[in-house]
N, CA, C and O atoms as a Tinker XYZ file with bonds, in Angstrom:
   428  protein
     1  N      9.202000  -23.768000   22.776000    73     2
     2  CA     8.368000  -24.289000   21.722000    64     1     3
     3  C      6.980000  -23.668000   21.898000    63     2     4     5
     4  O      6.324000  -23.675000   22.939000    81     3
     5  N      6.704000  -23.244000   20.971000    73     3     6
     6  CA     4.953000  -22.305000   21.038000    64     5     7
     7  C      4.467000  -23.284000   19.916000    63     6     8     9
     8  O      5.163000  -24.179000   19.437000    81     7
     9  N      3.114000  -22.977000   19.545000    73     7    10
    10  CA     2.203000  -23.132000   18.674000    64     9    11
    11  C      1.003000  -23.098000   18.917000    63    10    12    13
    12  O      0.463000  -22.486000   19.839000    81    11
    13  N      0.116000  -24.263000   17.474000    73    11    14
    14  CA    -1.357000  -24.477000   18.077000    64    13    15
    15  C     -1.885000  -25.107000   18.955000    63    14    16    17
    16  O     -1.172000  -25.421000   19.908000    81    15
    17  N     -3.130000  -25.464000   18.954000    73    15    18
    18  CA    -3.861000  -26.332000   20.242000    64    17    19
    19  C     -3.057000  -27.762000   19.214000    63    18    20    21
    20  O     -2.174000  -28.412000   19.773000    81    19
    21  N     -3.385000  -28.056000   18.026000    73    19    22
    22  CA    -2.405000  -29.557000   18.007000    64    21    23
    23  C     -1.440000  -29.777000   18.407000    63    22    24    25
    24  O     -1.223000  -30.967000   18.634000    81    23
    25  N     -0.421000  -28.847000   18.692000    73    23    26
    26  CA     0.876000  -29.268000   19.554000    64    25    27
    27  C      0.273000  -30.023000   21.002000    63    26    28    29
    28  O      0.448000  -31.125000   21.522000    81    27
    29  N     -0.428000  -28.954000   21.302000    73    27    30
    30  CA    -0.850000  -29.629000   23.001000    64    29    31
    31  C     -1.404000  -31.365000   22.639000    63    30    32    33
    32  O     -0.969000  -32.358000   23.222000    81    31
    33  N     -2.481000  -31.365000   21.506000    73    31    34
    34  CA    -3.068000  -32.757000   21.333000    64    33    35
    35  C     -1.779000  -33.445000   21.465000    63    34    36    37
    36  O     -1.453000  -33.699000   22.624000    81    35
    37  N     -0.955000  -33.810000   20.511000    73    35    38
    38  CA     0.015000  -34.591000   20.008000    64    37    39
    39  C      0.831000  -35.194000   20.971000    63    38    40    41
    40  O      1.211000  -36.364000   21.003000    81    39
    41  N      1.165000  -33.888000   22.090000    73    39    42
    42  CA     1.832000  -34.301000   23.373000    64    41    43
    43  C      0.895000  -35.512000   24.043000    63    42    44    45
    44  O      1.180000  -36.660000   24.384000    81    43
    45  N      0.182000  -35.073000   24.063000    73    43    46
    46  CA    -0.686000  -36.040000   25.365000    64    45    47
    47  C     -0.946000  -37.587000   24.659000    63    46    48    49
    48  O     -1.680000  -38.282000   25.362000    81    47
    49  N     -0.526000  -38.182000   23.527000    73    47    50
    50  CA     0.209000  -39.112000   23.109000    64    49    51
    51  C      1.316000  -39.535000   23.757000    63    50    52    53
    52  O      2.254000  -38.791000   24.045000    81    51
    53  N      1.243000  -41.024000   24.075000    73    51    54
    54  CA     2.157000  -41.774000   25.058000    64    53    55
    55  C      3.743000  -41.891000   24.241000    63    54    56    57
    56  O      4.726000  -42.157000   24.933000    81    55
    57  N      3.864000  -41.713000   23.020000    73    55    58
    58  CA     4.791000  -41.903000   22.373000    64    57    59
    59  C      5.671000  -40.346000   22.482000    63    58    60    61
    60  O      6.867000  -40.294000   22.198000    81    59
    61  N      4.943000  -39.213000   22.900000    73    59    62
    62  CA     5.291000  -37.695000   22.952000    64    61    63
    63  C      5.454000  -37.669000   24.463000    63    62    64    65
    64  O      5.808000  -36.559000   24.862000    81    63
    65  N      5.309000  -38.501000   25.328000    73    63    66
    66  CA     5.413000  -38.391000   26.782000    64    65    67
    67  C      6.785000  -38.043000   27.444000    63    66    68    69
    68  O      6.812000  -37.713000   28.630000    81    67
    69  N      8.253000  -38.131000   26.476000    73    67    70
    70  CA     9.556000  -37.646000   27.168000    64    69    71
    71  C      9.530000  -36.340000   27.030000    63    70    72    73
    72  O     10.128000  -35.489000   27.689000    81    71
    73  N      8.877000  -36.232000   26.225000    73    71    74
    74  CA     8.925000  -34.291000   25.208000    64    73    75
    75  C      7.944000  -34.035000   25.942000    63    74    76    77
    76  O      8.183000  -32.861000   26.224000    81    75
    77  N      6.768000  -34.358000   26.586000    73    75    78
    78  CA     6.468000  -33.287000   27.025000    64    77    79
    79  C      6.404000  -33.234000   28.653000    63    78    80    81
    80  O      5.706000  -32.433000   29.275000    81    79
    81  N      7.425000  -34.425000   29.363000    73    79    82
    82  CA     8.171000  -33.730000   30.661000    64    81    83
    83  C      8.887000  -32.926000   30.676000    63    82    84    85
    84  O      9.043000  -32.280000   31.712000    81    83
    85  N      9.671000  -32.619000   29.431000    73    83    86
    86  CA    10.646000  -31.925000   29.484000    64    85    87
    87  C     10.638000  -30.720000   28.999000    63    86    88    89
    88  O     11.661000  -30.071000   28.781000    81    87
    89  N      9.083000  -30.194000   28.721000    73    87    90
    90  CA     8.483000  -28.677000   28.493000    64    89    91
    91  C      8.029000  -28.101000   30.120000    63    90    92    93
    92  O      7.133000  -28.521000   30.852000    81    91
    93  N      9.029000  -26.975000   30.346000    73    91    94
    94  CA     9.110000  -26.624000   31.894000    64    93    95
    95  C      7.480000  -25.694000   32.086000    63    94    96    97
    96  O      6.647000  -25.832000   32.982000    81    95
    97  N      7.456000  -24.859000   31.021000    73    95    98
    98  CA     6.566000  -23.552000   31.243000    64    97    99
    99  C      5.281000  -23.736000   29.971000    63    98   100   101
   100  O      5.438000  -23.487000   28.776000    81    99
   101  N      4.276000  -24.135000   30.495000    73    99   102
   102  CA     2.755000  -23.962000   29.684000    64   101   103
   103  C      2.248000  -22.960000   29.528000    63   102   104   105
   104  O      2.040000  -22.324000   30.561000    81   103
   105  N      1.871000  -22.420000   28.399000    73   103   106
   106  CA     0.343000  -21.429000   28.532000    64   105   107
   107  C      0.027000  -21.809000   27.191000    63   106   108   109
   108  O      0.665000  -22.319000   26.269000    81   107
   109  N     -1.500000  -21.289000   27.403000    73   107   110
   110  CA    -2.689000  -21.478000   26.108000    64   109   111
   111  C     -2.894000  -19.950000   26.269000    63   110   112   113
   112  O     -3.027000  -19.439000   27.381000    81   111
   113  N     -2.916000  -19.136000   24.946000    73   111   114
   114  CA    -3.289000  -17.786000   25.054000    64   113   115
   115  C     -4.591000  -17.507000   24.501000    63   114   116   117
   116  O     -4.697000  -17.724000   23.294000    81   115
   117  N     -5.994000  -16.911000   25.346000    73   115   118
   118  CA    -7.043000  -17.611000   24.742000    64   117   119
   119  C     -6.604000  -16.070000   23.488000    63   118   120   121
   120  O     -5.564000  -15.438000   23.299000    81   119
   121  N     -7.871000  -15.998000   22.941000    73   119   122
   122  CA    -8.154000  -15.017000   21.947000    64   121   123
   123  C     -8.638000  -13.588000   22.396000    63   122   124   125
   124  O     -9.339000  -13.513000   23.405000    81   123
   125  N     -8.357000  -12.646000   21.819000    73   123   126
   126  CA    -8.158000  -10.804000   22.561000    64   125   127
   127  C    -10.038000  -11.150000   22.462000    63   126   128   129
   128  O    -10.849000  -11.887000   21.902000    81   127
   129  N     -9.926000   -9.819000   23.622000    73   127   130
   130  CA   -11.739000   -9.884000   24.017000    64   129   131
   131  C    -12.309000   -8.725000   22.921000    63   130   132   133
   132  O    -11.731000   -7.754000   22.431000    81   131
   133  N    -13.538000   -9.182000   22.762000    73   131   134
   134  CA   -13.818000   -7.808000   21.666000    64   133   135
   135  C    -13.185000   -6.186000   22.409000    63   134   136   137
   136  O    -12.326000   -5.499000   21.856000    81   135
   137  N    -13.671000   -5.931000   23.382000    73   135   138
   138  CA   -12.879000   -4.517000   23.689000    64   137   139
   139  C    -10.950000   -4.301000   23.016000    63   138   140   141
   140  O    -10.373000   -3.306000   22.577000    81   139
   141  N    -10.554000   -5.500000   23.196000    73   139   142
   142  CA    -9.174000   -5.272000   23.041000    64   141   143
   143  C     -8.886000   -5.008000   21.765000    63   142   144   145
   144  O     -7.892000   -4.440000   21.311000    81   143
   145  N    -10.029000   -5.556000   21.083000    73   143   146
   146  CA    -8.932000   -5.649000   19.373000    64   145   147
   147  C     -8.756000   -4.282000   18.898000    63   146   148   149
   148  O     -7.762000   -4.035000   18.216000    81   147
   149  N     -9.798000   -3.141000   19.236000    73   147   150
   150  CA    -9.474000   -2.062000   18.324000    64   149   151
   151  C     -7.794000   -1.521000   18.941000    63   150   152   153
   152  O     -6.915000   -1.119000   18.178000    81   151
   153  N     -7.628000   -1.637000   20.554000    73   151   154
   154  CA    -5.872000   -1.060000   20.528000    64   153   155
   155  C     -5.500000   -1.766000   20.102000    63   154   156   157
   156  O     -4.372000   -1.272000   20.091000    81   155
   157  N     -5.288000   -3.218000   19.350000    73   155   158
   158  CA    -4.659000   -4.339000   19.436000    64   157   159
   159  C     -4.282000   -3.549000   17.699000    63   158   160   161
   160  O     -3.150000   -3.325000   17.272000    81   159
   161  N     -5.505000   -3.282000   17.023000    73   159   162
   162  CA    -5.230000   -3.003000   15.435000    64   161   163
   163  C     -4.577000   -1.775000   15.624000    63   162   164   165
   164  O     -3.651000   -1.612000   14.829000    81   163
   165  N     -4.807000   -0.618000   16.626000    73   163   166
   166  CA    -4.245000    0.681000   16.387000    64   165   167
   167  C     -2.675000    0.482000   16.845000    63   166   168   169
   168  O     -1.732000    1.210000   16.533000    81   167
   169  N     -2.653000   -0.449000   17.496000    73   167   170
   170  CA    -1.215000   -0.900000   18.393000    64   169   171
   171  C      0.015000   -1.283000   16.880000    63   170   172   173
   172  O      1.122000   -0.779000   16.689000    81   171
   173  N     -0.509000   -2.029000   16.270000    73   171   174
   174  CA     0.127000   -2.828000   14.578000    64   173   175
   175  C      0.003000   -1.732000   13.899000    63   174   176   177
   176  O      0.862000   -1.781000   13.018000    81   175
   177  N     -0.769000   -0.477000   13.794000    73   175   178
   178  CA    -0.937000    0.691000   12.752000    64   177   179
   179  C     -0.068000    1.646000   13.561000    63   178   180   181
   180  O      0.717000    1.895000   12.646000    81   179
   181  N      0.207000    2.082000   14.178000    73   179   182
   182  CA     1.429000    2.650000   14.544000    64   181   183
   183  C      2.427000    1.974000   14.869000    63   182   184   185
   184  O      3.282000    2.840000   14.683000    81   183
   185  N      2.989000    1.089000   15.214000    73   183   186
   186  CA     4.598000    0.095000   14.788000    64   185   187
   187  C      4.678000    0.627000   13.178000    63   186   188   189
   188  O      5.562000    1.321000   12.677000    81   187
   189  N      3.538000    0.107000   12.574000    73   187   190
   190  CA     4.248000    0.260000   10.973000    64   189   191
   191  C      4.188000    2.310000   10.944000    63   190   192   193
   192  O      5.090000    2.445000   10.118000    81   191
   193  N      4.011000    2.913000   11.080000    73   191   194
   194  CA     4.344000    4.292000   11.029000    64   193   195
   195  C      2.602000    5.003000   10.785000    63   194   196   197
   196  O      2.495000    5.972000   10.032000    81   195
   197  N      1.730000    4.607000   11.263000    73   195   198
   198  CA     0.707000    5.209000   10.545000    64   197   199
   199  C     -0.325000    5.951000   12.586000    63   198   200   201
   200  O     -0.831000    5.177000   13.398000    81   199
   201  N     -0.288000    7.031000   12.695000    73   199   202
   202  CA    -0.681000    7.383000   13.787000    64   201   203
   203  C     -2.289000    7.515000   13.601000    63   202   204   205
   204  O     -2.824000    8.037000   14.579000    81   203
   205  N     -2.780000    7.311000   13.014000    73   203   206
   206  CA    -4.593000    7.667000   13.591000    64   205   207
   207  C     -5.145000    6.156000   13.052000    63   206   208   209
   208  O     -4.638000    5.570000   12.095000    81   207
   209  N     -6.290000    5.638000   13.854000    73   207   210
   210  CA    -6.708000    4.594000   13.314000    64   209   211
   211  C     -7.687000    4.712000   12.307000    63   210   212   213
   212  O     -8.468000    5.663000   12.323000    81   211
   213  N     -7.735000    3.639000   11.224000    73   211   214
   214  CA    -8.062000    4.155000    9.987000    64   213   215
   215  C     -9.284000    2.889000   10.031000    63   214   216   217
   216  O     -9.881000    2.741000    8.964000    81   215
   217  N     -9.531000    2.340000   10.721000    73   215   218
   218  CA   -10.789000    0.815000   10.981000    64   217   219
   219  C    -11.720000    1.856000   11.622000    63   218   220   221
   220  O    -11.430000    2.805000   12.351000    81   219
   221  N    -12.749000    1.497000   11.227000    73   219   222
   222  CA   -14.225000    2.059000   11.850000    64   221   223
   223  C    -14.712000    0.801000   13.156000    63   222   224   225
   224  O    -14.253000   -0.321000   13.370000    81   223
   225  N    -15.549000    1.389000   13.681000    73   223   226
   226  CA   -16.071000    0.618000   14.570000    64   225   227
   227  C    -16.650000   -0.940000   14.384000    63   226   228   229
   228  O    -16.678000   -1.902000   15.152000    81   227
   229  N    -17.153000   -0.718000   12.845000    73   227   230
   230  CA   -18.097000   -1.426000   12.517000    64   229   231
   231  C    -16.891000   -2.476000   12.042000    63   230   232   233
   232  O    -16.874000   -3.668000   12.347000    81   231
   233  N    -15.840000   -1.767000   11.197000    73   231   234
   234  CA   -14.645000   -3.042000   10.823000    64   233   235
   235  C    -14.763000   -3.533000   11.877000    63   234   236   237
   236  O    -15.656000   -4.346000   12.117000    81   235
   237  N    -13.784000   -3.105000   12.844000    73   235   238
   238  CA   -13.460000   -3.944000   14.181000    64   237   239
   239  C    -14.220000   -4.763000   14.619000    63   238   240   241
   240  O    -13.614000   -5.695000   15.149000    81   239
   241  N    -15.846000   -4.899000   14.660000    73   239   242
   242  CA   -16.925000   -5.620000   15.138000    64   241   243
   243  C    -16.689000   -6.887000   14.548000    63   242   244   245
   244  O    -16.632000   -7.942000   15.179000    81   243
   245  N    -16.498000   -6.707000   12.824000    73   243   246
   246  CA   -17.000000   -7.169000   11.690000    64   245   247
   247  C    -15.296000   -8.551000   11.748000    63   246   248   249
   248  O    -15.376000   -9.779000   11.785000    81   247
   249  N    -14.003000   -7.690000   11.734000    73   247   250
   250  CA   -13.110000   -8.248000   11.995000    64   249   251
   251  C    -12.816000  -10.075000   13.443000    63   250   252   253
   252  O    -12.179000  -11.127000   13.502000    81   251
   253  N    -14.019000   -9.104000   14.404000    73   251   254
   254  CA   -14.083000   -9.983000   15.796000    64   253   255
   255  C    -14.947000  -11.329000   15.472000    63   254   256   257
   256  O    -14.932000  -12.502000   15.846000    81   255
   257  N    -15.546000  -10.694000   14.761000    73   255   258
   258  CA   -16.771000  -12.108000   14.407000    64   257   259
   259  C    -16.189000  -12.840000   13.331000    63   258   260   261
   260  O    -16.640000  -13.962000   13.104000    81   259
   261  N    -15.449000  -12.479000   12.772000    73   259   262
   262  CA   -14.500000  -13.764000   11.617000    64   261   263
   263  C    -13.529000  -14.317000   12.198000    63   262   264   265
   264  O    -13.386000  -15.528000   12.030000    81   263
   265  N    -12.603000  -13.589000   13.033000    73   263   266
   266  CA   -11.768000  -14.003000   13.815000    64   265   267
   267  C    -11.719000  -14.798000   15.251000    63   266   268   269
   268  O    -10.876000  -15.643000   15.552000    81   267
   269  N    -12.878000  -14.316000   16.125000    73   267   270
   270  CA   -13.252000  -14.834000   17.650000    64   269   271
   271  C    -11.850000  -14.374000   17.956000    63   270   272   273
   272  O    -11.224000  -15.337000   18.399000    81   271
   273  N    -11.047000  -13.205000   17.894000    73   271   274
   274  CA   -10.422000  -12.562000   18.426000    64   273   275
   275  C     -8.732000  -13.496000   18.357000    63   274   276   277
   276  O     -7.745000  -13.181000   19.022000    81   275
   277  N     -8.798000  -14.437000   17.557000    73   275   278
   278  CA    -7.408000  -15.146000   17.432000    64   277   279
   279  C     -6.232000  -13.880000   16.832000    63   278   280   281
   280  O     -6.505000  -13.006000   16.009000    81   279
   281  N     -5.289000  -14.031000   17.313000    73   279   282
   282  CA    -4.597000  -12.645000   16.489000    64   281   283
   283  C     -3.889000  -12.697000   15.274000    63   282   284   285
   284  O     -3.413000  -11.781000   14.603000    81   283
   285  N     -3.897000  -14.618000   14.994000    73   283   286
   286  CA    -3.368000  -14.933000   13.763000    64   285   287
   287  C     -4.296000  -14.452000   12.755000    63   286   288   289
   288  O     -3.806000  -13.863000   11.791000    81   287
   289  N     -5.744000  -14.626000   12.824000    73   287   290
   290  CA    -6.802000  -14.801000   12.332000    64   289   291
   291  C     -6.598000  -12.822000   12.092000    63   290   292   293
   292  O     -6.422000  -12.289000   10.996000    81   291
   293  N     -6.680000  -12.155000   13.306000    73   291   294
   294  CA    -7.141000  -10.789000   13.264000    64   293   295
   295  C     -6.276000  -10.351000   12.267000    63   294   296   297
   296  O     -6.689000   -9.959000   11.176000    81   295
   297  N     -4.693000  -10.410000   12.681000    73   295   298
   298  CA    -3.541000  -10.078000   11.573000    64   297   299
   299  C     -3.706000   -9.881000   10.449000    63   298   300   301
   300  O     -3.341000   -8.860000    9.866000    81   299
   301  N     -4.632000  -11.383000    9.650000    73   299   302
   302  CA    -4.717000  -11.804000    8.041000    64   301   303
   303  C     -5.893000  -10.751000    7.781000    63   302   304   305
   304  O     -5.810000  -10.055000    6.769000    81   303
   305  N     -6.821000  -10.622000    8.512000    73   303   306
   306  CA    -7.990000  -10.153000    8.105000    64   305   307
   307  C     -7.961000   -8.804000    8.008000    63   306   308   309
   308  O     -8.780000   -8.283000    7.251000    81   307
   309  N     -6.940000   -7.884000    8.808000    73   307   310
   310  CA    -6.358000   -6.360000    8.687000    64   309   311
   311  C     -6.043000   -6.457000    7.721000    63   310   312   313
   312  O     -6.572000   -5.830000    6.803000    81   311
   313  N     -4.935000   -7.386000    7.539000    73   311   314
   314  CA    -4.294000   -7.015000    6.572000    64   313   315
   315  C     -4.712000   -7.097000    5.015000    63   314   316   317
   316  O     -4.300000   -6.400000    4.088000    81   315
   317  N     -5.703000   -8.210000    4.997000    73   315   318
   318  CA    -6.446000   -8.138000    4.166000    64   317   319
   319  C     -7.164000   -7.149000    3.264000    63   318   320   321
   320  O     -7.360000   -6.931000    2.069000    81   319
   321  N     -7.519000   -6.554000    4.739000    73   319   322
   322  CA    -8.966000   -5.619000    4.717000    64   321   323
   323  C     -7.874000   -4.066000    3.937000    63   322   324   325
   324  O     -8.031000   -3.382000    2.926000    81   323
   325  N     -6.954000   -4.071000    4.906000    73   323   326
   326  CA    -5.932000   -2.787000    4.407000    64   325   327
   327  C     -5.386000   -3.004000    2.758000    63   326   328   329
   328  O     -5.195000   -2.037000    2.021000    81   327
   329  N     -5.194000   -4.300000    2.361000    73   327   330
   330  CA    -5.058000   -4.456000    0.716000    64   329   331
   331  C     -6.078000   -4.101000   -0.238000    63   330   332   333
   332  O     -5.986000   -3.593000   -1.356000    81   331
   333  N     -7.389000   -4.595000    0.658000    73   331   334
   334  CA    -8.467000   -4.282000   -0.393000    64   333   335
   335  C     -8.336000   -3.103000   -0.810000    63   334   336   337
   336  O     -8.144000   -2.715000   -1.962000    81   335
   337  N     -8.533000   -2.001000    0.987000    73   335   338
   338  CA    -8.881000   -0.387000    0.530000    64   337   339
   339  C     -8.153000   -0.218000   -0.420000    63   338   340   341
   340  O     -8.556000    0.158000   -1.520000    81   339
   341  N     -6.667000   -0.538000   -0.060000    73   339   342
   342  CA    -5.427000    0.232000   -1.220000    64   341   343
   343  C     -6.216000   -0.134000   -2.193000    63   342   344   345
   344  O     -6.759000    0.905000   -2.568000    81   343
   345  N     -6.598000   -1.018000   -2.824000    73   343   346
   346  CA    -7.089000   -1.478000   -4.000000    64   345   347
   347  C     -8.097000   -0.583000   -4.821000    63   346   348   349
   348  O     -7.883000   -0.221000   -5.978000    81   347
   349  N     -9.303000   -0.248000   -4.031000    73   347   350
   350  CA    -9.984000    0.931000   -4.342000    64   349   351
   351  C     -9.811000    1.958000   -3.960000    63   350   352   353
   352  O    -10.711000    2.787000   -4.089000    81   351
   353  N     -8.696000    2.275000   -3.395000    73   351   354
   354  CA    -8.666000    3.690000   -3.170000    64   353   355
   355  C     -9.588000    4.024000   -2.104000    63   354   356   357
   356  O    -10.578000    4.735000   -2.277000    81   355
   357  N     -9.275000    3.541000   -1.077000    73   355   358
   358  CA   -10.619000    3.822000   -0.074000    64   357   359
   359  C     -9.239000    4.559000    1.406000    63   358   360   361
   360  O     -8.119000    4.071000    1.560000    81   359
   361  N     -9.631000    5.386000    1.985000    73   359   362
   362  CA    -8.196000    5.752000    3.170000    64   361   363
   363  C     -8.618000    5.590000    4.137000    63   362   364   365
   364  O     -7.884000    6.057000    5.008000    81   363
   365  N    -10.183000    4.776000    4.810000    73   363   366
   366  CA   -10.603000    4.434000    6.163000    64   365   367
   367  C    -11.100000    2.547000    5.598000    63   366   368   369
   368  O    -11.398000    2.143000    4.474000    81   367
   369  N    -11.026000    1.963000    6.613000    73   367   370
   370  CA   -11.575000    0.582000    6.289000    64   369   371
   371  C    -12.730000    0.604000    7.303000    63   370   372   373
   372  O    -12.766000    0.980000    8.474000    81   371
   373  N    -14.003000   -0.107000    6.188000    73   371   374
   374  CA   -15.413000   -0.172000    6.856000    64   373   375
   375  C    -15.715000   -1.711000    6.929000    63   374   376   377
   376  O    -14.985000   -2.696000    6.823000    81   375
   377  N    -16.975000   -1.566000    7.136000    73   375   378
   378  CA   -17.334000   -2.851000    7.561000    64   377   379
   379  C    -17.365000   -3.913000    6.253000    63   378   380   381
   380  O    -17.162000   -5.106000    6.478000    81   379
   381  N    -17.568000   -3.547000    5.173000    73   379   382
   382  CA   -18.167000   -3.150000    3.929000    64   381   383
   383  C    -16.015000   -4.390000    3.150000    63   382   384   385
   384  O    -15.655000   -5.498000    2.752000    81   383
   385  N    -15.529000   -3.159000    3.423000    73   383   386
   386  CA   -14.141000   -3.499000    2.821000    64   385   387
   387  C    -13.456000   -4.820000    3.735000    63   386   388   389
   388  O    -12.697000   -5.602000    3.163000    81   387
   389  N    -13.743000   -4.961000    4.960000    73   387   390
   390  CA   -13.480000   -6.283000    5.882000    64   389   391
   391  C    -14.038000   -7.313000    5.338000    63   390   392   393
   392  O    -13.351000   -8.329000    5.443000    81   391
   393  N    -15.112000   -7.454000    4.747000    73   391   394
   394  CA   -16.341000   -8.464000    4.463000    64   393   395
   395  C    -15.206000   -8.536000    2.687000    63   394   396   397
   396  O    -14.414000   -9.472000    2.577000    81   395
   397  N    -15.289000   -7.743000    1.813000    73   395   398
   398  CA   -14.832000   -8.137000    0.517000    64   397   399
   399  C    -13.130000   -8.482000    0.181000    63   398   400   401
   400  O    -12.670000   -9.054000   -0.807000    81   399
   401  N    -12.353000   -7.879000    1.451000    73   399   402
   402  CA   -10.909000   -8.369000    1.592000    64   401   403
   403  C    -10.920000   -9.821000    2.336000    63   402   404   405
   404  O    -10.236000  -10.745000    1.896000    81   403
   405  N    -11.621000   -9.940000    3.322000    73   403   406
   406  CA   -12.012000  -11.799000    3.363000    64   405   407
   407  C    -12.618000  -12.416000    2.192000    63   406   408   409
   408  O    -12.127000  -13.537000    2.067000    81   407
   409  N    -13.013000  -12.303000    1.768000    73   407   410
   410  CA   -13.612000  -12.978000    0.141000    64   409   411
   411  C    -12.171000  -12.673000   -0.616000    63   410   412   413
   412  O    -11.219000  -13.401000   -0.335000    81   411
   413  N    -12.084000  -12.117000   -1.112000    73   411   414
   414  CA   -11.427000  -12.129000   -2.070000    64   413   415
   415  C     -9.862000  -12.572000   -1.686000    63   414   416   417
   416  O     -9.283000  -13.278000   -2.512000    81   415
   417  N     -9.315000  -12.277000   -0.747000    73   415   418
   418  CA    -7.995000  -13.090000   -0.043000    64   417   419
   419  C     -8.755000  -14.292000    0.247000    63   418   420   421
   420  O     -8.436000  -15.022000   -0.690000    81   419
   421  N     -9.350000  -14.769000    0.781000    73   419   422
   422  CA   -10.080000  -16.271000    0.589000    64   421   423
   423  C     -9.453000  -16.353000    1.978000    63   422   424   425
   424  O     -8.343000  -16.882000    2.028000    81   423
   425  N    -10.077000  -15.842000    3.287000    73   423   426
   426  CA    -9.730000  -15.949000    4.640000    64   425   427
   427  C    -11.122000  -16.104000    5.269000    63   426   428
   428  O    -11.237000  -16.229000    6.489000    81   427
């Protein structure tokens, strides 16, 4: 069983107390450190087939500070950011296209 930090709350409820003796192995995974996220985005851009990274520095910065490095959070906001460009026709994502693919996906 994985999830959010509310799973952990919910357990520590006396009524959740059989369920959660009977969870053998814990972890909390904190959030990637700013250094990590740019392999973390180039890591997801080559799985899907695309070899050079196409985020500028300034995305990635721009990405860390909306996100605090959650990877659910980072995921939406790539991916976001990668819909916008398609959108205008843009083939690198800036700081610029991170900021208006969160607005406009409403993330």
């Amino acid at each position: 069983m994985s999830g959010q930090s509310q799973i952990r709350n919910k357990l520590q409820l006396a009524v959740n107390a059989p369920l959660k003796q009977r969870i053998a192995v814990k972890y909390v995974m904190q959030g990637l450190k700013p250094e990590e996220l740019s392999d973390y985005i180039f890591t997801r851009l080559k799985s899907a087939g695309l070899h050079e990274n196409i985020f500028t520095q300034a995305a990635i910065e721009a990405i860390y500070s909306a996100s605090k490095g959650v990877p659910r959070l980072v995921n939406s906001l790539a991916t976001s950011s990668l819909m916008y460009a398609c959108s205008i026709k843009q083939k690198h994502v800036d700081e610029e296209i991170v900021y208006q693919g969160q607005k406009d996906f409403d993330i």
